[in-house]
C-alpha positions in Angstrom: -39.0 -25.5 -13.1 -38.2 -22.9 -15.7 -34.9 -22.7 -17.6 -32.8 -20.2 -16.5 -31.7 -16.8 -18.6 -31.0 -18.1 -22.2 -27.4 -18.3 -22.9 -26.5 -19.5 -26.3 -24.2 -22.5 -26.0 -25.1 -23.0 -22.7 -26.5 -25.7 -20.5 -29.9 -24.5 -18.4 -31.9 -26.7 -15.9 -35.1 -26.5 -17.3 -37.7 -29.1 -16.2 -35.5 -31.5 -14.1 -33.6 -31.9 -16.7 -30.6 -30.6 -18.6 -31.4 -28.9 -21.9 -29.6 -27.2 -23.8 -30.8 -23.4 -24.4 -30.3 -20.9 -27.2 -31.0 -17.4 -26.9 -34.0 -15.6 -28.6 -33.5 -14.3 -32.9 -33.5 -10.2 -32.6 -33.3 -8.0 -36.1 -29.5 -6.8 -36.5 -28.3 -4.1 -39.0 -29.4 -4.0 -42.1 -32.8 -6.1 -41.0 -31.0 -9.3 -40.5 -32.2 -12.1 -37.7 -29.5 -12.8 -36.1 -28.9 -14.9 -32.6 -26.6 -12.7 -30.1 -23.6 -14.3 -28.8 -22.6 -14.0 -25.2 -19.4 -14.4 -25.2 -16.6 -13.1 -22.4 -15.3 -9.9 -23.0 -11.6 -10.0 -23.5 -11.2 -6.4 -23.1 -11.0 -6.9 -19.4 -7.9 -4.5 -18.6 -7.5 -1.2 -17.8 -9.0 1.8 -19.7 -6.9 3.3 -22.3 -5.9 7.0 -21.3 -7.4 10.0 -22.8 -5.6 11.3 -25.9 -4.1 8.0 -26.2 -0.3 7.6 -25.6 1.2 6.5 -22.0 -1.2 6.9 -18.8 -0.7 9.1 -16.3 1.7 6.9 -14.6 3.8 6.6 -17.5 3.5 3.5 -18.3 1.4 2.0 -21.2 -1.1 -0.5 -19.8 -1.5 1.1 -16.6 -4.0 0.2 -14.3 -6.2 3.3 -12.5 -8.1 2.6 -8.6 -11.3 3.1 -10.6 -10.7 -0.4 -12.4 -9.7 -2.4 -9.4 -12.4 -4.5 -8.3 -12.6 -6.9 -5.1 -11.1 -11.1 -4.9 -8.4 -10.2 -7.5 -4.7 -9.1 -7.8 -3.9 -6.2 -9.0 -0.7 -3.4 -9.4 -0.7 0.1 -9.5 0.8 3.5 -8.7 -0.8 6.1 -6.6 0.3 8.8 -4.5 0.1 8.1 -0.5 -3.4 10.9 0.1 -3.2 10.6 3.9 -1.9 8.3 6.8 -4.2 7.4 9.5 -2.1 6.8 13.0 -0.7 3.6 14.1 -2.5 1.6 16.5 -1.9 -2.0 17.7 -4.7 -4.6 17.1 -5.0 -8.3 18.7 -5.2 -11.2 16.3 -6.9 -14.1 15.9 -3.8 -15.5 17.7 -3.8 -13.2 20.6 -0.8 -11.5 19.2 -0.8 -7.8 19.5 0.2 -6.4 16.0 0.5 -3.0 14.5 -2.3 -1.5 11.5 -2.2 1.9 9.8 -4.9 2.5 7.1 -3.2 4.8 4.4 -5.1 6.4 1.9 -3.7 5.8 -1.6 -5.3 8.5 -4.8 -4.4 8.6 -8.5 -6.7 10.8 -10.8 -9.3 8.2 -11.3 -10.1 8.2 -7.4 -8.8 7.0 -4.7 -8.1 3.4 -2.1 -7.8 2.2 1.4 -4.3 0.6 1.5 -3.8 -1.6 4.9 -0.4 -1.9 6.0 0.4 -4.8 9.1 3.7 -5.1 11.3 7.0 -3.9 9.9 5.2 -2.2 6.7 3.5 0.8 8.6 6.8 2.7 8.5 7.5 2.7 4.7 5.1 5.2 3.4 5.2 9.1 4.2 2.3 11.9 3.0 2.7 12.7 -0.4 5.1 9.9 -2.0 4.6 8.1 -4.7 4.2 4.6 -4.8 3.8 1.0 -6.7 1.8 -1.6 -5.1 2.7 -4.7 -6.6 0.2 -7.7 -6.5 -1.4 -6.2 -3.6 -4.9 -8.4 -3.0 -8.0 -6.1 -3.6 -11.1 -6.8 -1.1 -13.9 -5.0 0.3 -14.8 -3.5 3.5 -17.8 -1.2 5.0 -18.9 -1.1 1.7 -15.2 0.2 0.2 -12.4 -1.2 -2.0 -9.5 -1.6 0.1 -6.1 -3.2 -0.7 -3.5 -5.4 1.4 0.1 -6.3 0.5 -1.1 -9.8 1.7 1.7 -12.6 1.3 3.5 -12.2 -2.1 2.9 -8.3 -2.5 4.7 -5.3 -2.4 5.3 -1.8 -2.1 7.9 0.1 -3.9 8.9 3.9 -4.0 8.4 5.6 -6.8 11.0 8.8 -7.7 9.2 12.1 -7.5 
């Protein structure tokens, strides 16, 4: 068995056994060897806006619907894009509950927001709104987002 891609630092199965790996010299400026590090980007949150200053929610640190990726947490505004209609789905349970599917867009692009029970009456066409550690997942292939258990949705003024 071969060792797997080289990662400096890192321990690879190569052979049966564990061996340690270090990744391949490659010439760096000014004709230098040097040994690449691969190390964890800590610039993991949100892009800074264009001209600098605040985003275009206002806030500095603000996080767009590009950036939102699926299995994490994540809080944003948006403006509500388009309501699908209400419909009642049977759970897991047997219990009949209610769904909408809103469609949430900032200027980055836009999100499937899924609203259950009480929370399809709280959004209208064209408000804006703050989902607060709403759980990003995927579906058909699209990011969609769920208040879940400890999120939340809050109106935002005009």
């Amino acid at each position: 068995m071969t060792a797997g891609p080289c990662l400096e630092g890192r321990w690879a199965l190569a052979s049966g056994a564990r061996q340690r790996v270090r990744a391949p010299l490659r010439v760096g400026p000014a004709g230098v060897k040097v040994r690449p590090t691969f190390r964890r980007s800590t610039a993991t949150g949100p892009r800074p806006p264009a001209g600098g200053g605040t985003t275009t929610a206002g806030r500095a640190g603000a996080t767009y619907i590009s950036d939102l990726r699926p299995s994490r947490v994540a809080t944003f505004d948006a403006v509500v894009a388009g309501l699908e209609e209400v419909r009642e789905v049977e759970t897991k349970e047997g219990v009949a509950r209610k769904v909408r599917h809103v469609t949430l867009r900032d200027p980055t692009g836009e999100i499937l927001l899924v609203l259950w029970g009480s929370e399809v009456e709280l959004v209208g066409a064209g408000e804006r709104v703050r989902v607060v550690d709403g759980w990003v997942s995927e579906r058909r292939g699209r990011a969609q987002v769920s208040l879940g258990r400890t999120g939340r949705l809050e109106k935002l003024p005009p």
